[in-house]
Legacy VTK file of the C-alpha trace (Angstrom):
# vtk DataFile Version 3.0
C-alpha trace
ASCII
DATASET POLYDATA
POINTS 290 float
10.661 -15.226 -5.993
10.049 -14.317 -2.432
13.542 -13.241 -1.792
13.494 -11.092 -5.273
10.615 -9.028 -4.336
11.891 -8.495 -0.362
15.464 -6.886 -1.952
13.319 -4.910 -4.894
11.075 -3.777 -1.917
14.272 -3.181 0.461
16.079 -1.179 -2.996
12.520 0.781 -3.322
12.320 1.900 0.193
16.237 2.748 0.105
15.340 4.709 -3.070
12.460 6.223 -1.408
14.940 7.546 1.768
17.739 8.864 -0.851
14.665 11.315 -2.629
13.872 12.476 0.610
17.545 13.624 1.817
18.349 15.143 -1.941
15.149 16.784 -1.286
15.564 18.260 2.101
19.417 19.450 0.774
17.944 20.660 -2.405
16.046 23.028 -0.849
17.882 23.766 2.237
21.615 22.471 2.086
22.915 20.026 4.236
20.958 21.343 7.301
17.744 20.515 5.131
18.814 17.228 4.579
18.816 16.623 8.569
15.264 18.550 8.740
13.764 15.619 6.433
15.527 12.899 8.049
13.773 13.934 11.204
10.123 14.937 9.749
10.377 11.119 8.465
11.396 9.861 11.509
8.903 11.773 13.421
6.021 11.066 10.339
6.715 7.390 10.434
6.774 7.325 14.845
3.171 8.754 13.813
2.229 5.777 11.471
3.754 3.176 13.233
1.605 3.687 15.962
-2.225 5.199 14.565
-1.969 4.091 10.370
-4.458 0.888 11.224
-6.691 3.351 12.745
-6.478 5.888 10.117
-6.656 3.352 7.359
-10.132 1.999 8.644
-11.464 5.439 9.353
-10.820 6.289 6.011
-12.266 2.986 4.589
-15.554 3.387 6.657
-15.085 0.392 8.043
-16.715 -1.194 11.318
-15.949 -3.718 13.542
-17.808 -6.386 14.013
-18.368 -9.124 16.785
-18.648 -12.770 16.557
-22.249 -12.701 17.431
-22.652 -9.958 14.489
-21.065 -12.009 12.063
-20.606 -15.423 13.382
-19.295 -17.020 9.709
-17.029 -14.596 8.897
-15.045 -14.598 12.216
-15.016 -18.305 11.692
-13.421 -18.305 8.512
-11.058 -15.758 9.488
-10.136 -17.991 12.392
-9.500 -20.784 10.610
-7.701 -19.013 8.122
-5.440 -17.494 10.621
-5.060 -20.323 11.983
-3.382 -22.310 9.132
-1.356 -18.901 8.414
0.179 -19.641 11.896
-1.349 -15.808 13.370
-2.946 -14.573 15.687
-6.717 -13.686 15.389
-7.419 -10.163 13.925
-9.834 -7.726 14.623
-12.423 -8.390 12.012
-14.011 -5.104 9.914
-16.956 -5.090 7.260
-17.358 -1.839 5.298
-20.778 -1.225 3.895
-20.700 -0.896 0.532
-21.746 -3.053 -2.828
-18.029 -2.724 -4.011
-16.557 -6.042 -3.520
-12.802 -5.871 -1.891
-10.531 -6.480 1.382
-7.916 -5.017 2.876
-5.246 -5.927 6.201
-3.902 -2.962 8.262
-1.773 -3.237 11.874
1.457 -2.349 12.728
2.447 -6.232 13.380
0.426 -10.110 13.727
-0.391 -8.865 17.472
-2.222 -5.867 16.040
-3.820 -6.809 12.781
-7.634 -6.066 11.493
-9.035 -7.269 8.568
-11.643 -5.950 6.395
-14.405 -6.801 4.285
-17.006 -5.478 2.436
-20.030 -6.226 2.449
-20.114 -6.289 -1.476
-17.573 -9.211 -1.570
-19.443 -11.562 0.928
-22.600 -11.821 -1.596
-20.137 -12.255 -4.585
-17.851 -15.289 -3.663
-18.485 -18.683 -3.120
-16.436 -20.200 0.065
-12.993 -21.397 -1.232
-13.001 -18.194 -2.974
-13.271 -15.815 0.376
-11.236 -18.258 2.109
-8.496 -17.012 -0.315
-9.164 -13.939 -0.508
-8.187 -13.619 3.852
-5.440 -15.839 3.268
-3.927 -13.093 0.767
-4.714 -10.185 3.157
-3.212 -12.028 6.575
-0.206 -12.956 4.003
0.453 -9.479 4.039
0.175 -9.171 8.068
2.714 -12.441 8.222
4.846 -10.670 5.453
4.517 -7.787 7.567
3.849 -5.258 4.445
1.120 -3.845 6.557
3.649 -1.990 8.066
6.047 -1.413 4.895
3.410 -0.036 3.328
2.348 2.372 6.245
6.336 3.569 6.542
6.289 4.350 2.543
3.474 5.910 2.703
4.427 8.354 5.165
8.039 8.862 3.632
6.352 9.291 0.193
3.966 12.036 1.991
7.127 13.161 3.677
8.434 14.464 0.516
5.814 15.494 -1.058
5.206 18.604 2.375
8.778 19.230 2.010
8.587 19.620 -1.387
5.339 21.866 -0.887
7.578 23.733 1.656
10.151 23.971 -1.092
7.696 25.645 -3.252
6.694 28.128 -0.419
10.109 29.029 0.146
10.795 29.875 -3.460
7.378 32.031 -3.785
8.907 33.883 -0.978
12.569 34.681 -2.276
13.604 31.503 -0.606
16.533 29.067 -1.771
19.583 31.212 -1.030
21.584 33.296 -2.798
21.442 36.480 -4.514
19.329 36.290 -8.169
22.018 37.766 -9.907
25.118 35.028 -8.523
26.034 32.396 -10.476
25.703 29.737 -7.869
22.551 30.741 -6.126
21.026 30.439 -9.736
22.371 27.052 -9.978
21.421 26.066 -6.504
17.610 27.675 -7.346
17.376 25.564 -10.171
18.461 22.132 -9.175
15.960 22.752 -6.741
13.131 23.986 -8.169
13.675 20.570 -10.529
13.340 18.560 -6.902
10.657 20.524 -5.931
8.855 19.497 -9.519
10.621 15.652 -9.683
10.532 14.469 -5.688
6.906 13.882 -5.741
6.408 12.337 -8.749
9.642 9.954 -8.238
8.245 9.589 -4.454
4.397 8.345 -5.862
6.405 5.953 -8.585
8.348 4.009 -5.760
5.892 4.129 -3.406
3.737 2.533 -6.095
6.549 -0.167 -7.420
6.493 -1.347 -3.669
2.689 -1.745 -3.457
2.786 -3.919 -6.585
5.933 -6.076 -5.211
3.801 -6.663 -2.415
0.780 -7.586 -3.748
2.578 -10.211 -5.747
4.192 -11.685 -2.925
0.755 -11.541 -0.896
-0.689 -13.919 -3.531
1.805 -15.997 -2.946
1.609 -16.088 0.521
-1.944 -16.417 0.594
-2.529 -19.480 -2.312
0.205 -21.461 0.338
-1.369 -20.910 3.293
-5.202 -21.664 1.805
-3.400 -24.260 -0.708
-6.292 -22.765 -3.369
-4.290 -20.756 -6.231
-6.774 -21.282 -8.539
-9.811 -20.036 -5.902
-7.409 -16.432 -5.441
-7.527 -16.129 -9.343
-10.924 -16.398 -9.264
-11.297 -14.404 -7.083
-9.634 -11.495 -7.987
-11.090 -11.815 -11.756
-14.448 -11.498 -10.090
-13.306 -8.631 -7.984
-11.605 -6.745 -10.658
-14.638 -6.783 -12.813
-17.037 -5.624 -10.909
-14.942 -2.997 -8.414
-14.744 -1.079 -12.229
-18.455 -1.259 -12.097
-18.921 -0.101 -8.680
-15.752 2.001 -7.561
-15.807 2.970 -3.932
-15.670 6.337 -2.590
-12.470 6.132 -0.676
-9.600 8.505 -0.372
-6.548 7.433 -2.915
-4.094 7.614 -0.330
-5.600 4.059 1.130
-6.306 2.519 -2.500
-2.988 0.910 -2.264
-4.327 -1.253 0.712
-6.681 -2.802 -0.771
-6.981 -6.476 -2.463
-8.098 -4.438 -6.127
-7.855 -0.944 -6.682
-11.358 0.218 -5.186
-11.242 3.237 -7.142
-11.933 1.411 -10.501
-10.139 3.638 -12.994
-8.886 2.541 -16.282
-6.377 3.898 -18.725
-3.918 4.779 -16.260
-0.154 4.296 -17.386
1.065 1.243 -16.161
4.003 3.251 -14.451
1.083 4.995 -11.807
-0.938 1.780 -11.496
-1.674 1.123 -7.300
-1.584 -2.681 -7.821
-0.019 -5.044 -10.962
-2.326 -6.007 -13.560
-5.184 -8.542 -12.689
-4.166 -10.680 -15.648
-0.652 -11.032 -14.616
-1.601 -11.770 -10.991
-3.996 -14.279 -12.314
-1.312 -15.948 -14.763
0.851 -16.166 -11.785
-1.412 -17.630 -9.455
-2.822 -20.450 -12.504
1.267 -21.387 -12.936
2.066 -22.049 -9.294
-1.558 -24.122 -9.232
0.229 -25.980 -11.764
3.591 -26.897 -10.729
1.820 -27.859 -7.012
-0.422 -30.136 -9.338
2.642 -31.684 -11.360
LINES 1 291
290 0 1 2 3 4 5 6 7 8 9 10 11 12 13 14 15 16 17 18 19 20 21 22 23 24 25 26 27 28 29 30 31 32 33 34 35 36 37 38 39 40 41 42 43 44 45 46 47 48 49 50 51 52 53 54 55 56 57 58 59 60 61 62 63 64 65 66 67 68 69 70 71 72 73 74 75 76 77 78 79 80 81 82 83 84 85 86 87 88 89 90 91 92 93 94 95 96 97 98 99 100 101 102 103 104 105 106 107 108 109 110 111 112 113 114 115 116 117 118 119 120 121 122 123 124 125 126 127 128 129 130 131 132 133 134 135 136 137 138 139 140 141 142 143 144 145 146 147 148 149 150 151 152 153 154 155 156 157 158 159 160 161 162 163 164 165 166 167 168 169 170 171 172 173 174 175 176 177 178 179 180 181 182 183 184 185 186 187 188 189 190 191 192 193 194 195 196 197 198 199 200 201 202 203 204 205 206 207 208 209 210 211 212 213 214 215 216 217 218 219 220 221 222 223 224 225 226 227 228 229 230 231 232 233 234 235 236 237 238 239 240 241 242 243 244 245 246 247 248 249 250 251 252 253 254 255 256 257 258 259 260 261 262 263 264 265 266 267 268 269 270 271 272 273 274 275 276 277 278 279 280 281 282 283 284 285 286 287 288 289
């Protein structure tokens, strides 16, 4: 399973790169495809180095010391600990909504962060494996997968805003009444139109692989399965009753989407389904038990 979701999250971000070039030639030729190659590059240089920071600004969150919050750190040790990492910075964000999130370019350079909802709503085991599932993804390193999709996805989503510009503006080559510069305006006022929605549908087919292989992670390093399923089934149920305010371009970090919509189409969904997480989780507590 592990290896399955790193080559469908290795095939997303390879499908991610290919909408960006098409995009970039789409709307400027071969010399656009070079111009988006080197926005990404430049865009991801960015993330690489300030998303953590940006993610926790967003979030609202704080950092707190050991003397400020003496039993968190300690669980957060120990469950570093048995996840084989270095200690994180340690976060709480102030707000009823219970849910986590892990941000940091690498283990060296992780932070973790909880509300202060979810410490009054689990017991123990349960926030125990609720870390464990967050510094899974630091030692899976999708902290930093999901920063670089993020920023390709937002990539193409300027240079298709660009694209639009330059077609508002007689852009897109070609004289209106040749054959080919018709051609050439269409295909890419279909990119402009079909790049950011195919962009947003990868980049949220990665977030889900991920959070699969975070449970995972996170029910072998705190050996509880069944303590993540609870978890998240309390978690899901009330973050629908108390949605946080927080932009939607950090929901995907989070444990449960904090922004507690329902209805959406399962295609535009930020994280899989809680009952299929929770099925997982109850079938690998049962072949460890067998």
């Amino acid at each position: 399973m592990a290896s399955h979701n790193f080559f469908k999250t290795m095939a997303l971000l390879t499908a991610l790169t290919v909408v960006l070039m098409i995009c970039g030639r789409a709307i400027a030729g071969p010399s656009g495809m070079v111009f988006a190659f080197l926005v990404a590059i430049g865009m991801n240089f960015f993330s690489y180095w300030y998303s953590d920071r940006i993610a926790l600004a967003m979030a609202g969150a704080r950092e707190v010391t050991e003397d400020e919050a003496p039993e968190l750190h300690r669980t957060v040790a120990r469950v570093a600990s048995e996840a084989g990492l270095p200690m994180p910075r340690v976060y709480i964000v102030t707000n009823d909504s219970p849910n986590a999130f892990a941000t940091g370019r690498d283990p060296q350079h992780a932070a973790v962060a909880v509300t202060s909802g979810i410490l009054r709503i689990l017991d123990h085991s349960e926030l125990e494996a609720v870390l464990a599932h967050e510094l899974g993804h630091v030692r899976n390193r999708d902290t930093l997968i999901m920063a670089v999709t993020a920023t390709v996805a937002g990539a193409i989503v300027m240079i298709a805003r660009v694209g639009q510009m330059a077609m508002f503006f007689g852009g897109f080559g070609g004289r209106s009444d040749d054959r080919g510069g018709l051609g050439d305006a269409a295909v890419g006022l279909l990119m402009i139109i079909l790049a950011p929605i195919a962009a947003t549908i990868i980049q949220l087919a990665i977030s889900r692989a991920r959070e699969f292989e975070a449970d995972a992670t996170g029910a072998r390093i705190s050996g509880q399965p069944l303590a993540l399923a609870s978890a998240l089934e309390k978690l899901e149920a009330v973050s629908h009753a108390r949605p946080m305010a927080v932009p939607q371009t950090v929901a995907h970090l989070f444990i449960v989407n904090p922004l507690g919509g329902r209805g959406f189409e399962e295609l535009f969904r930020t994280h899989p389904s809680t009952e299929e997480r929770v099925a997982r989780l109850r079938a690998m507590a049962n072949r460890l038990a067998a």
